[in-house]
C-alpha positions in Angstrom: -25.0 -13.9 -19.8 -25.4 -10.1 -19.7 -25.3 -7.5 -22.5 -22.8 -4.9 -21.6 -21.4 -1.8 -22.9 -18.3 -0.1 -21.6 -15.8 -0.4 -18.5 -17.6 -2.3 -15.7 -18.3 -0.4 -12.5 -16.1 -2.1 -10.0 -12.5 -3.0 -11.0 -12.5 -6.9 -10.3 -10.0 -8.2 -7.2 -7.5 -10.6 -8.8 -6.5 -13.0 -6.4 -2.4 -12.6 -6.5 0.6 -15.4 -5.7 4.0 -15.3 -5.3 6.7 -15.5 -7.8 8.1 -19.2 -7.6 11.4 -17.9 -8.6 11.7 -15.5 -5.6 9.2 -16.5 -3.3 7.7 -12.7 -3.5 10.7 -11.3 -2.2 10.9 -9.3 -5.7 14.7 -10.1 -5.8 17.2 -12.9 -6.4 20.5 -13.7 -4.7 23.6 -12.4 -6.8 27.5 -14.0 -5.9 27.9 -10.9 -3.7 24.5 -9.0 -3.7 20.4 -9.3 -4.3 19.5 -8.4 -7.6 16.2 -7.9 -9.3 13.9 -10.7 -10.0 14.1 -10.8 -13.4 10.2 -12.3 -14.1 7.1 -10.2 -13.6 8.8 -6.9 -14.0 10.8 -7.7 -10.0 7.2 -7.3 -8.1 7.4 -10.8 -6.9 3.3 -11.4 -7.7 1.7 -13.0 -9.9 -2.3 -14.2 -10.8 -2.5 -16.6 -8.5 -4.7 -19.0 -10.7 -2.7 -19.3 -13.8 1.0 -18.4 -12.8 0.9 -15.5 -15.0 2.6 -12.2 -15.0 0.1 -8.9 -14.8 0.2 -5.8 -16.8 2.1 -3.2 -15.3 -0.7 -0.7 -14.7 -3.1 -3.5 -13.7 -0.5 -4.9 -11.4 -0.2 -1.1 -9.8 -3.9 -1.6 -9.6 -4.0 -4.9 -7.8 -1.6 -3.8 -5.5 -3.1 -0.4 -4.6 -6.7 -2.6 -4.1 -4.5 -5.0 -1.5 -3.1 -2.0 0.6 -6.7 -0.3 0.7 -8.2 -3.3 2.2 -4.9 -3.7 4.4 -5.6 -0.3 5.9 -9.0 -1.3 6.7 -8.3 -4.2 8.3 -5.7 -2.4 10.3 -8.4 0.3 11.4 -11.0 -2.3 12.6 -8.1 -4.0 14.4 -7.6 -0.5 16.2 -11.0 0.1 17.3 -12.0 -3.3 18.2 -9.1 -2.9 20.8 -9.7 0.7 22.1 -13.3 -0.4 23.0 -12.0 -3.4 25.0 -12.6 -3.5 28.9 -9.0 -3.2 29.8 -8.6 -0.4 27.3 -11.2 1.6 28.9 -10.0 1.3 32.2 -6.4 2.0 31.2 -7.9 5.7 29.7 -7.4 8.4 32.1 -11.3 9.6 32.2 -10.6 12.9 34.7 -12.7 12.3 37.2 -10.3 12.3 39.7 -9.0 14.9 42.6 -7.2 17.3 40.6 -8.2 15.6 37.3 -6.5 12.3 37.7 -7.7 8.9 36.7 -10.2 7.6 38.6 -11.1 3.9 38.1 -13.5 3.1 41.0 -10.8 0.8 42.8 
């Protein structure tokens, strides 16, 4: 084991779970409406590992980390696509009479 002094440099990924009481909806079923889950301050997540509600601001944290790494994923999803065969040859590439399409065809 390390000696360390001070924050660390990365903030550590917590690996989250839904609430067992709302299934990570974040809000119950009232007699006439949904109301807010009233465990883990109604965010519906909680440490996966130990069932545990997170602080507020790391929970913000956690949440703002999962999004990130959504957005990423989304992006490679886009450019794996655009670079496919069928993508390519759906473009319009100009090279046609009067700047049409021209696929070869």
């Amino acid at each position: 084991m390390r000696n360390s002094h001070g924050p660390a440099f990365k903030k550590a990924v917590i690996e989250l779970g839904e609430c067992p009481l709302c299934r990570g909806r974040a809000v119950t079923q009232g007699v006439f409406h949904e109301l807010p889950c009233d465990h883990w301050y109604a965010s519906g997540w909680v440490i996966a590992a130990t069932g545990e509600a997170l602080a507020l601001d790391e929970l913000v944290t956690q949440l703002s980390m999962r999004l990130q790494a959504a957005k990423r994923q989304i992006e490679q999803l886009k450019n794996s696509q655009a670079s496919r065969p069928e993508a390519v040859y759906q473009r319009s590439n100009r090279r046609g009479a009067g700047g049409t399409n021209f696929t070869g065809d």
